[in-house]
MARROTOR-280344 format. One record per residue: residue in one letter; x, y, z of N, C-alpha, C in turn; residue number from 1. Coordinates in nm, 3 decimals, m for minus. Layout:
+------+---------+---------+---------+---------+---------+---------+---------+---------+---------+-----+
: type :     n.u :     n.v :     n.w :    ca.u :    ca.v :    ca.w :     c.u :     c.v :     c.w : seq :
+------+---------+---------+---------+---------+---------+---------+---------+---------+---------+-----+
:    A :       X :       Y :       Z :       X :       Y :       Z :       X :       Y :       Z : NUM :
...
+------+---------+---------+---------+---------+---------+---------+---------+---------+---------+-----+
This chain:
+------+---------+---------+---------+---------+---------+---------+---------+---------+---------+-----+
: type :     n.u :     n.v :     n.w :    ca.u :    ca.v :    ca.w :     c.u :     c.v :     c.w : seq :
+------+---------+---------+---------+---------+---------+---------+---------+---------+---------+-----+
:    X :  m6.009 :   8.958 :  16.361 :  m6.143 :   8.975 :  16.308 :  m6.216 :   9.089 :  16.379 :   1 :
:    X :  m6.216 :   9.072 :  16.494 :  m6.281 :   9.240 :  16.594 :  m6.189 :   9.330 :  16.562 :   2 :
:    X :  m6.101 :   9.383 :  16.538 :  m6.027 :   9.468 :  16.482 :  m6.101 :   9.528 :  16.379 :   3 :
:    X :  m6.109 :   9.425 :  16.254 :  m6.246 :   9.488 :  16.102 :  m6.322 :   9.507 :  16.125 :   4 :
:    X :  m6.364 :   9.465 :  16.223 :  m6.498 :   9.520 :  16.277 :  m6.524 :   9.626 :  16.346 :   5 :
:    X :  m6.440 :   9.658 :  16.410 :  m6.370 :   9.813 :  16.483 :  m6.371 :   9.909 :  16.365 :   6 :
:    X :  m6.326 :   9.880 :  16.283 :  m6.235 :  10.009 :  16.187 :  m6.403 :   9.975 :  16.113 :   7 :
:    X :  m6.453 :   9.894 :  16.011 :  m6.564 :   9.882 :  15.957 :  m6.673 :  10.011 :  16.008 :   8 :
:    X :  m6.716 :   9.960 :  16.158 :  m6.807 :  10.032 :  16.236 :  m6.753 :  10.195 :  16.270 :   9 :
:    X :  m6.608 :  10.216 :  16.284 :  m6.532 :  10.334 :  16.253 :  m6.588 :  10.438 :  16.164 :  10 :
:    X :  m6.500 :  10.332 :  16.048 :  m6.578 :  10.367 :  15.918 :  m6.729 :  10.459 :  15.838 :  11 :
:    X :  m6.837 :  10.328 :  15.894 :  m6.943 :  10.376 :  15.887 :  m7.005 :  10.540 :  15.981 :  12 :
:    X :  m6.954 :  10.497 :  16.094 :  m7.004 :  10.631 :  16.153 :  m6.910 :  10.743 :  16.122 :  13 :
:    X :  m6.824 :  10.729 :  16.033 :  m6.749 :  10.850 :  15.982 :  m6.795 :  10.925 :  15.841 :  14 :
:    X :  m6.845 :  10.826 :  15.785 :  m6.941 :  10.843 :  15.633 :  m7.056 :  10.909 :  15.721 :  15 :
:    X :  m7.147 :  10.915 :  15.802 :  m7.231 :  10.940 :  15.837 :  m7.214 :  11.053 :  15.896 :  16 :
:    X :  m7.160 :  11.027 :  15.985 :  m7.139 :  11.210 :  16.040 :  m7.065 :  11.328 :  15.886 :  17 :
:    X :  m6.995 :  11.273 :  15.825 :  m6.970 :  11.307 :  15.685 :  m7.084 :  11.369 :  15.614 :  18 :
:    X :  m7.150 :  11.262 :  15.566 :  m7.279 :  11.282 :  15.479 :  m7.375 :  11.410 :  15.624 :  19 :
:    X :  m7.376 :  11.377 :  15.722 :  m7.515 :  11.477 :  15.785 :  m7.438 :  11.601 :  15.753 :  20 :
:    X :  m7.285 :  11.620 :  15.783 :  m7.271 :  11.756 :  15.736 :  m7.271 :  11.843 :  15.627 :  21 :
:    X :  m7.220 :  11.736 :  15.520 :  m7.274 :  11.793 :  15.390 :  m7.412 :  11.832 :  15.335 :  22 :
:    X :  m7.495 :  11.704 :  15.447 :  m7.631 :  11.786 :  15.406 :  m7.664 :  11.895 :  15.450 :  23 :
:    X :  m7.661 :  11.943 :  15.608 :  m7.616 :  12.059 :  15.713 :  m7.600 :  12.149 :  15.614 :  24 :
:    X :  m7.513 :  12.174 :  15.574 :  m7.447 :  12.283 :  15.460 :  m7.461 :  12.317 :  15.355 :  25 :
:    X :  m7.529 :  12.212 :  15.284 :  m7.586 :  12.247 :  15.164 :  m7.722 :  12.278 :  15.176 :  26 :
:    X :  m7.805 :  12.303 :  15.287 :  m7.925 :  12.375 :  15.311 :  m7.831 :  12.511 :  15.379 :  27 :
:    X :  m7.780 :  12.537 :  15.429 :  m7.731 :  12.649 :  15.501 :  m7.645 :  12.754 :  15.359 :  28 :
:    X :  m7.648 :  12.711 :  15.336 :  m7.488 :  12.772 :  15.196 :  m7.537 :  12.905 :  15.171 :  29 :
:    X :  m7.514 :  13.027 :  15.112 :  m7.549 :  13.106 :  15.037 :  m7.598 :  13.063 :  14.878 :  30 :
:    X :  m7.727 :  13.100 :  14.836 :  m7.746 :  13.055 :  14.703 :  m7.766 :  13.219 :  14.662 :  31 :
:    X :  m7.756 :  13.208 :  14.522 :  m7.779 :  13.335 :  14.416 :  m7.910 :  13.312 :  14.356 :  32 :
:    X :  m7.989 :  13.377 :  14.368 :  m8.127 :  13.366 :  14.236 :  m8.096 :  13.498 :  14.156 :  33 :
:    X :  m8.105 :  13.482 :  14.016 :  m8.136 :  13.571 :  13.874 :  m8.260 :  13.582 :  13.876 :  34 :
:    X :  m8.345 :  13.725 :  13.946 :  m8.439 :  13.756 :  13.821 :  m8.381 :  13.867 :  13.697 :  35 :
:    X :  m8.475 :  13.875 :  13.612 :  m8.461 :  13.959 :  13.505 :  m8.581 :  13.958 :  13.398 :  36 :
:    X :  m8.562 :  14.105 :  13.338 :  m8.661 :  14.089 :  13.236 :  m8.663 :  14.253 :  13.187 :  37 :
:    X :  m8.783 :  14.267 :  13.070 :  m8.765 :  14.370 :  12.994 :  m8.924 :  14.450 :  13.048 :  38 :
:    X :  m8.857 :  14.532 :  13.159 :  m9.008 :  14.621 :  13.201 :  m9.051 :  14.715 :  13.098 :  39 :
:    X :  m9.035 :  14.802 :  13.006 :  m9.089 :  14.843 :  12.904 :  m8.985 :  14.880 :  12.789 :  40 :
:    X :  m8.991 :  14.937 :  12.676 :  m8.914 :  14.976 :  12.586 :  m8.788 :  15.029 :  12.562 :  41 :
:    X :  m8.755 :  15.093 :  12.704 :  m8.620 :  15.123 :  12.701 :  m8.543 :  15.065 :  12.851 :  42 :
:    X :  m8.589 :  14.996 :  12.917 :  m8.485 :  14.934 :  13.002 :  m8.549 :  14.800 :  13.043 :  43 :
:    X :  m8.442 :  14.710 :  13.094 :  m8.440 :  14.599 :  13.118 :  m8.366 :  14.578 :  13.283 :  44 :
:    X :  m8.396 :  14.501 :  13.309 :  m8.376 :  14.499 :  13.479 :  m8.310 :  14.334 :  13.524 :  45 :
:    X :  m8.191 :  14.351 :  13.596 :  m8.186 :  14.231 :  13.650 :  m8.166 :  14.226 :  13.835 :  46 :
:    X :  m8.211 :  14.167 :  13.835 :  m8.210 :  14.130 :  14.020 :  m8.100 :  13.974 :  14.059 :  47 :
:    X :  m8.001 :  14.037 :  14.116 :  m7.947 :  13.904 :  14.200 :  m7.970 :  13.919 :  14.343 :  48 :
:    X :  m8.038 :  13.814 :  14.396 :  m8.117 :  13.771 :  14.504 :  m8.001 :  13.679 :  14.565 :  49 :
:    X :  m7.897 :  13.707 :  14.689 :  m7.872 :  13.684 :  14.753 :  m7.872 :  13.631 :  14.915 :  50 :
:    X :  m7.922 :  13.480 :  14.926 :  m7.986 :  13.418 :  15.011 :  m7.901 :  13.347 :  15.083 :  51 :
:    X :  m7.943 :  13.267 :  15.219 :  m7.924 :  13.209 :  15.297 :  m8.038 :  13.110 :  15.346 :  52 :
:    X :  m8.100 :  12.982 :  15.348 :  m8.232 :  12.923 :  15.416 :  m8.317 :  13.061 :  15.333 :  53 :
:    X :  m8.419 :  13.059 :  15.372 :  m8.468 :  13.128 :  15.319 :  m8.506 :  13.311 :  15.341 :  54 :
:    X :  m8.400 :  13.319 :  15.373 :  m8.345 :  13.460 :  15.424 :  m8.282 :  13.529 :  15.278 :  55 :
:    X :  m8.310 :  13.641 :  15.272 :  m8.228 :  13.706 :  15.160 :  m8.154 :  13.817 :  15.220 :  56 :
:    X :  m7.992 :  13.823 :  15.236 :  m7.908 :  13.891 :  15.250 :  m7.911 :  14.002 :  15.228 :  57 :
:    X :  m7.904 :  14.005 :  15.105 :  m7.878 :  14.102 :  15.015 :  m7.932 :  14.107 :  14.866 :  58 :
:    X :  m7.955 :  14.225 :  14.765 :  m8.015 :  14.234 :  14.649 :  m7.891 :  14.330 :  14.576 :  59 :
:    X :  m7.828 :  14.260 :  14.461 :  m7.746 :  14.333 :  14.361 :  m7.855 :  14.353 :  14.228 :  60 :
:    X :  m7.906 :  14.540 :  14.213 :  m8.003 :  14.537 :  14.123 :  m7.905 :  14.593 :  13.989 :  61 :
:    X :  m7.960 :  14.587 :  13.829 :  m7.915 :  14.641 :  13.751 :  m7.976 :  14.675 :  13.685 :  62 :
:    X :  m8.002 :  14.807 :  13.602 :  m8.068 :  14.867 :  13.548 :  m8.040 :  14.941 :  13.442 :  63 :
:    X :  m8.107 :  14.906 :  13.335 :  m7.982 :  14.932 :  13.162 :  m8.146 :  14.989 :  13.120 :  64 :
:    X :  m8.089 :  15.146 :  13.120 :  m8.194 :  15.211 :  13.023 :  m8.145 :  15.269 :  12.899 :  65 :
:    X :  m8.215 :  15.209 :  12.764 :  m8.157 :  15.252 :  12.637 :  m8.192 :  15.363 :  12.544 :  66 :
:    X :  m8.124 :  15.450 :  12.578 :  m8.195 :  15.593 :  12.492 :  m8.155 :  15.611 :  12.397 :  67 :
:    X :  m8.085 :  15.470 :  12.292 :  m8.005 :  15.476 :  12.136 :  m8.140 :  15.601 :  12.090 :  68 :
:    X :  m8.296 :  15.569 :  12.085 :  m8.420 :  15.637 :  11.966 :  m8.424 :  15.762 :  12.013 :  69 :
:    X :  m8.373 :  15.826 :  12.144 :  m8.411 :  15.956 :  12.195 :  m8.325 :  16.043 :  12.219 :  70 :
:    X :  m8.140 :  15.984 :  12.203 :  m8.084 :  16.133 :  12.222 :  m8.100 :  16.179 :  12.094 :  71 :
:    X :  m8.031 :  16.311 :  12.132 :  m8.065 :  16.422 :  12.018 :  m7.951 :  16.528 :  12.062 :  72 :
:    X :  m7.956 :  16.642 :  11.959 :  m7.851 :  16.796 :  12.041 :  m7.972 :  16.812 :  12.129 :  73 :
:    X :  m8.090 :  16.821 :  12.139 :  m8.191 :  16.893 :  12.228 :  m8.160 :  16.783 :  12.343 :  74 :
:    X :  m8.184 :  16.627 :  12.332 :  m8.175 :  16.571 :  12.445 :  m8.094 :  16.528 :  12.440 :  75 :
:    X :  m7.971 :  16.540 :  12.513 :  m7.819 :  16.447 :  12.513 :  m7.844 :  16.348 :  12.616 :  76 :
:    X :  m7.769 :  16.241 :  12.615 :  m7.758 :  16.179 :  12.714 :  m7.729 :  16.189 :  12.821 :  77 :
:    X :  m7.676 :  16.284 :  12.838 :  m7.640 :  16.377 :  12.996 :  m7.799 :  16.392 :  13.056 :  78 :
:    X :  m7.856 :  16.411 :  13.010 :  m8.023 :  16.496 :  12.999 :  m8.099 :  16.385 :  13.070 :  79 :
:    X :  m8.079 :  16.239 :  13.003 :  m8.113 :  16.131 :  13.102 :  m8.095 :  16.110 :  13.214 :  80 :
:    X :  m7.902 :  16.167 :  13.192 :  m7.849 :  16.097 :  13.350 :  m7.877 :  16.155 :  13.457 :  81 :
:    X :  m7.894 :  16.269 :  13.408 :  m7.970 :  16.369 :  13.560 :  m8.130 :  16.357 :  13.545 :  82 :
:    X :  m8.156 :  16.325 :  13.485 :  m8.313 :  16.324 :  13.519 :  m8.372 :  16.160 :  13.612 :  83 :
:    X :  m8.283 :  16.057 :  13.573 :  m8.245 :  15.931 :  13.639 :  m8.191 :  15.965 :  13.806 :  84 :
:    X :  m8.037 :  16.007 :  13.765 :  m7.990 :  16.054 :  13.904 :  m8.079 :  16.142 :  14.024 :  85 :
:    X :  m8.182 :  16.223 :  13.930 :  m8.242 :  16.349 :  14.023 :  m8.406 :  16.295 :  14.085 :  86 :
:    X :  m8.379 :  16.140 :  13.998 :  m8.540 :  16.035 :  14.059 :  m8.565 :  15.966 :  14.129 :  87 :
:    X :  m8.422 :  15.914 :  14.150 :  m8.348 :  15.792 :  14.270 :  m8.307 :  15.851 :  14.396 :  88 :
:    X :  m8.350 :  16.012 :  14.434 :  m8.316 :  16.047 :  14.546 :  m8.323 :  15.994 :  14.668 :  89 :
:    X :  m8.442 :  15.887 :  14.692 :  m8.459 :  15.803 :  14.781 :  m8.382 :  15.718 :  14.848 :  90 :
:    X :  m8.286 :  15.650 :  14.758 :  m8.153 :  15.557 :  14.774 :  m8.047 :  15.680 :  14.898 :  91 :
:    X :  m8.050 :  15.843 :  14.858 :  m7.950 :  15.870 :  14.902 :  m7.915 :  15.853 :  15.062 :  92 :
:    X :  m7.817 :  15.852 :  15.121 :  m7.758 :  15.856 :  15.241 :  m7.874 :  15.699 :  15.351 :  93 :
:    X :  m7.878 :  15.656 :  15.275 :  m7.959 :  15.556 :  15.322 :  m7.886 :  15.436 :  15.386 :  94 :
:    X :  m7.846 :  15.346 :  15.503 :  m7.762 :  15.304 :  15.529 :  m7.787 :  15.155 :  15.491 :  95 :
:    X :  m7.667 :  15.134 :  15.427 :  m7.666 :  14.982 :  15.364 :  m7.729 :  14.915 :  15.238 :  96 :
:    X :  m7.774 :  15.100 :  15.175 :  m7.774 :  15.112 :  14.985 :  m7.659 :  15.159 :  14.926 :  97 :
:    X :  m7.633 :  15.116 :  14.840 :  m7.522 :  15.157 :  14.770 :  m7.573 :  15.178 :  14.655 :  98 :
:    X :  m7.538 :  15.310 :  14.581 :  m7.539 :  15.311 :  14.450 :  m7.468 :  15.319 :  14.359 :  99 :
:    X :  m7.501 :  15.301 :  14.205 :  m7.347 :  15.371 :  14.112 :  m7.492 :  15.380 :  14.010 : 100 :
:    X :  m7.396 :  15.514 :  13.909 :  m7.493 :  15.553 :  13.773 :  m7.402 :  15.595 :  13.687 : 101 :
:    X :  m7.382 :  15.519 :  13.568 :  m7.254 :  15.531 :  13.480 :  m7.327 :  15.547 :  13.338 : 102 :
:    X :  m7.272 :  15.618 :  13.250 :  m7.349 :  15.625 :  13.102 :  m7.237 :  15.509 :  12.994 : 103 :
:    X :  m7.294 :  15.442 :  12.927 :  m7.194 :  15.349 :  12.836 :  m7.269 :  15.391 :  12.695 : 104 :
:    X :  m7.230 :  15.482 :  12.606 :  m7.253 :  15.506 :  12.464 :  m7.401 :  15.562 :  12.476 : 105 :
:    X :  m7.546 :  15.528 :  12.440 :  m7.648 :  15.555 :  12.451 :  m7.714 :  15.513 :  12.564 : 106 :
:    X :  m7.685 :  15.438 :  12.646 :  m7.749 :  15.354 :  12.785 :  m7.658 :  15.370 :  12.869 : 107 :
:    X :  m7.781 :  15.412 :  12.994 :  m7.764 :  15.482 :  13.094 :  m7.782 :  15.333 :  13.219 : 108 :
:    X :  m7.671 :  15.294 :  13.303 :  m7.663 :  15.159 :  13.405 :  m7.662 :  15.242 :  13.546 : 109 :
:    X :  m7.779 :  15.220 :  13.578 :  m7.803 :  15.192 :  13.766 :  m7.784 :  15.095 :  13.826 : 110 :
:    X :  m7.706 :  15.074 :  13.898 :  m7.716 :  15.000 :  13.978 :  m7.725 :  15.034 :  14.152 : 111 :
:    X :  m7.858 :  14.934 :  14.225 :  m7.845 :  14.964 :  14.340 :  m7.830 :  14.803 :  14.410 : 112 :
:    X :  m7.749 :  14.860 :  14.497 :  m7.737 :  14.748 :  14.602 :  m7.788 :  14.724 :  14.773 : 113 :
:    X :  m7.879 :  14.634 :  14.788 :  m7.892 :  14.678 :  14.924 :  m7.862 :  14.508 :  15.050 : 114 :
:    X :  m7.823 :  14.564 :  15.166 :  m7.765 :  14.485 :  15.250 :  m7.906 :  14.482 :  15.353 : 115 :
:    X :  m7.948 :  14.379 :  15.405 :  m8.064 :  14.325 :  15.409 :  m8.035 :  14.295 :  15.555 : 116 :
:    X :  m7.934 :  14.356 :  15.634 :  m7.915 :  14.311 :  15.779 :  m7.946 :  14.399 :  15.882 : 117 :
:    X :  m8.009 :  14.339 :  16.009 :  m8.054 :  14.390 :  16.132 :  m7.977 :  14.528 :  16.134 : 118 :
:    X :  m7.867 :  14.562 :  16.158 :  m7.790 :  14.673 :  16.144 :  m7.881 :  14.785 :  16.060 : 119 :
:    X :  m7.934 :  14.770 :  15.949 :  m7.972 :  14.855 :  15.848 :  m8.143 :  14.901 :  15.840 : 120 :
:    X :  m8.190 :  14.782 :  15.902 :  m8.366 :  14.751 :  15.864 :  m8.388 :  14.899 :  15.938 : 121 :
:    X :  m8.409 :  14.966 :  15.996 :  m8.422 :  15.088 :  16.084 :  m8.450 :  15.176 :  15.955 : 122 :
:    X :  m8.309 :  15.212 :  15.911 :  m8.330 :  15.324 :  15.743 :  m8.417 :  15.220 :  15.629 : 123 :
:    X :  m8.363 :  15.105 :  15.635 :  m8.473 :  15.033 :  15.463 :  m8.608 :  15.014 :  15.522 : 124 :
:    X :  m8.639 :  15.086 :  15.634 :  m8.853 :  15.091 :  15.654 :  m8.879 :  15.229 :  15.678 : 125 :
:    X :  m8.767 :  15.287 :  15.681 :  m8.792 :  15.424 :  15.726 :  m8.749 :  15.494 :  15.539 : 126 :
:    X :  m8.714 :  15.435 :  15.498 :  m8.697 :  15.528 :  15.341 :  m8.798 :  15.439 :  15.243 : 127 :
:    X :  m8.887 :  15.298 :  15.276 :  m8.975 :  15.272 :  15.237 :  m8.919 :  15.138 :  15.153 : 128 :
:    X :  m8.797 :  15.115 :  15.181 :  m8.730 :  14.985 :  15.088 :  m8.763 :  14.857 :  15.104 : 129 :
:    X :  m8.827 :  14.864 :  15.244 :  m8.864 :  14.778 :  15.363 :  m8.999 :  14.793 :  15.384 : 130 :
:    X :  m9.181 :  14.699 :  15.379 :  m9.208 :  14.725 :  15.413 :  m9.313 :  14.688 :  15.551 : 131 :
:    X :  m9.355 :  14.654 :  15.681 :  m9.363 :  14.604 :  15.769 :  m9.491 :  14.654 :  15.862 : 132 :
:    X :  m9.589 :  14.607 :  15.906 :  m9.732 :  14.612 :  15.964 :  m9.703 :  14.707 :  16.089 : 133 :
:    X :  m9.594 :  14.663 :  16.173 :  m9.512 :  14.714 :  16.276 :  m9.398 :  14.793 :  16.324 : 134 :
:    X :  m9.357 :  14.769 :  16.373 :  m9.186 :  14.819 :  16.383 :  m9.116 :  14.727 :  16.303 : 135 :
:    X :  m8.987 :  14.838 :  16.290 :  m8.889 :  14.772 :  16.221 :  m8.757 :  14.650 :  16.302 : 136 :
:    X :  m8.843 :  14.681 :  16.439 :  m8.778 :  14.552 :  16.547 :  m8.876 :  14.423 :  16.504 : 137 :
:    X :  m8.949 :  14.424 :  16.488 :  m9.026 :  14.310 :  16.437 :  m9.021 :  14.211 :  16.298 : 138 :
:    X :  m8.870 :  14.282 :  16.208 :  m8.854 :  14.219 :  16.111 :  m8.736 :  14.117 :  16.177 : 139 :
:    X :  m8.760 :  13.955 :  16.203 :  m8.669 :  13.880 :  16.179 :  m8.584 :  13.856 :  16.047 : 140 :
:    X :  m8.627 :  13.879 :  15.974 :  m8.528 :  13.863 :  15.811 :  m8.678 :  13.907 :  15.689 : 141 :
:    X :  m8.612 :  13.877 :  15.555 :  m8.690 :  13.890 :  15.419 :  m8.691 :  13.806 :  15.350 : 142 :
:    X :  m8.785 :  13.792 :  15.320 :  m8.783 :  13.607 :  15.277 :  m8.783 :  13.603 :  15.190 : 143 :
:    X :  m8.693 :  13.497 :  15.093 :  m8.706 :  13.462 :  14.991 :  m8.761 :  13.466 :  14.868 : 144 :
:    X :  m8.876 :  13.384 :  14.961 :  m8.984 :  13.348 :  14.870 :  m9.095 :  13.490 :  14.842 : 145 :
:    X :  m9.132 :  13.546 :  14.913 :  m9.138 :  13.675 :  14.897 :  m9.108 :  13.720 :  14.802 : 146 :
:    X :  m8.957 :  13.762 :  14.795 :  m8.882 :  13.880 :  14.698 :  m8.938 :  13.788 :  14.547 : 147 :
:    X :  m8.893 :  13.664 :  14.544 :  m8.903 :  13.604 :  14.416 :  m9.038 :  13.623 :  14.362 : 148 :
:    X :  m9.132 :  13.617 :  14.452 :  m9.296 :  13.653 :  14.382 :  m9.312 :  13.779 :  14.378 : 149 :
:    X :  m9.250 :  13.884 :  14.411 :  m9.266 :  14.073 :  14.420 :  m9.192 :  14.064 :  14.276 : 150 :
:    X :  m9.046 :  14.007 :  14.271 :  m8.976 :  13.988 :  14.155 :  m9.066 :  13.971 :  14.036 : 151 :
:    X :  m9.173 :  13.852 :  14.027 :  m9.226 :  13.790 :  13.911 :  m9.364 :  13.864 :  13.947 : 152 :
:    X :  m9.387 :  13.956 :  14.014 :  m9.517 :  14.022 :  13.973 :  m9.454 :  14.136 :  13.900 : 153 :
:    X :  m9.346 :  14.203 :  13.877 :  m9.291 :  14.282 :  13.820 :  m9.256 :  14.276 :  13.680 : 154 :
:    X :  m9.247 :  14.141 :  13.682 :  m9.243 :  14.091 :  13.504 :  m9.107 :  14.026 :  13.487 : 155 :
:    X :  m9.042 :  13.985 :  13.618 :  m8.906 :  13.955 :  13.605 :  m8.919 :  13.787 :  13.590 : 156 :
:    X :  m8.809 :  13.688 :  13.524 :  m8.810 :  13.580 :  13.522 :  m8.710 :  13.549 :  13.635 : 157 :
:    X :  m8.707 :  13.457 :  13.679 :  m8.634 :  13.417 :  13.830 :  m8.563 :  13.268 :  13.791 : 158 :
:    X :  m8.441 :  13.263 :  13.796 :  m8.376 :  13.098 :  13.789 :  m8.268 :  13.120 :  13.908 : 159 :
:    X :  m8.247 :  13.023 :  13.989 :  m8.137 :  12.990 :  14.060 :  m7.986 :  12.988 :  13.993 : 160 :
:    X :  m7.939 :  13.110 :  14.072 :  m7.774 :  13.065 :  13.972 :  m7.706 :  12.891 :  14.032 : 161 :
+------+---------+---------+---------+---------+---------+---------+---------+---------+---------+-----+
């Protein structure tokens, strides 16, 4: 009978230390938030918000501008891509942005990516990506909740992937 009662009480404190870690971890995890939305007539924007607690990692942006009503022989679509490419100069040589700018038929896709870690904050306050009362030693992280309300003052809708 103390034996079942051994393994029982075993038992229980094994479910338990079990369960605290799963909870542990499922506050700690990486989550994804989707914003998105249609900023004016020819492009539409999506934001994946890459988090931790309420830390955001990282931001995968996308950017689909549609010039089906405006090319022409006078304006080709080339005509966009450098006038796009020659606006985003800010992104360049910037450490821990990444870019790409690809044309698909009439729409022109930006995408920028940026890495949101101590390593980097130095260039993302110094090229303005970042922005901070103080030094850029004074940023512990970017919060969340933050980006998601800068997000939805922009006109973007925001759901948790």
């Amino acid at each position: 009978m103390e034996n079942k009662k051994k393994k029982l009480i075993i038992g229980l404190i094994l479910i338990i230390i079990l369960g605290a870690i799963v909870f542990y971890l499922t506050g700690h995890l990486t989550k994804t938030t989707i914003c998105k939305g249609t900023l004016d007539m020819i492009t539409d924007e999506e934001v994946e918000v890459i988090s931790s607690d309420d830390k955001v990692k990282e931001t995968k942006t996308k950017v689909i501008y549609d010039y089906t009503d405006y090319v022409s022989e006078s304006y080709p679509i080339s005509y966009y891509k450098d006038y796009i490419k020659n606006s985003n100069t800010f992104y360049k040589n910037v450490k821990g942005v990444k870019t790409s700018l690809k044309v698909e038929g009439n729409k022109i896709i930006y995408e920028v990516d940026i890495q949101y870690s101590q390593n980097y904050m130095k260039d993302l306050v110094e090229a303005g990506l970042v922005s901070t009362n103080g030094s850029y030693k004074d940023i512990d992280y970017i919060s969340l909740k933050d980006t998601i309300e800068n997000q939805k003052s922009a006109g973007l809708t925001c759901k948790e992937k």
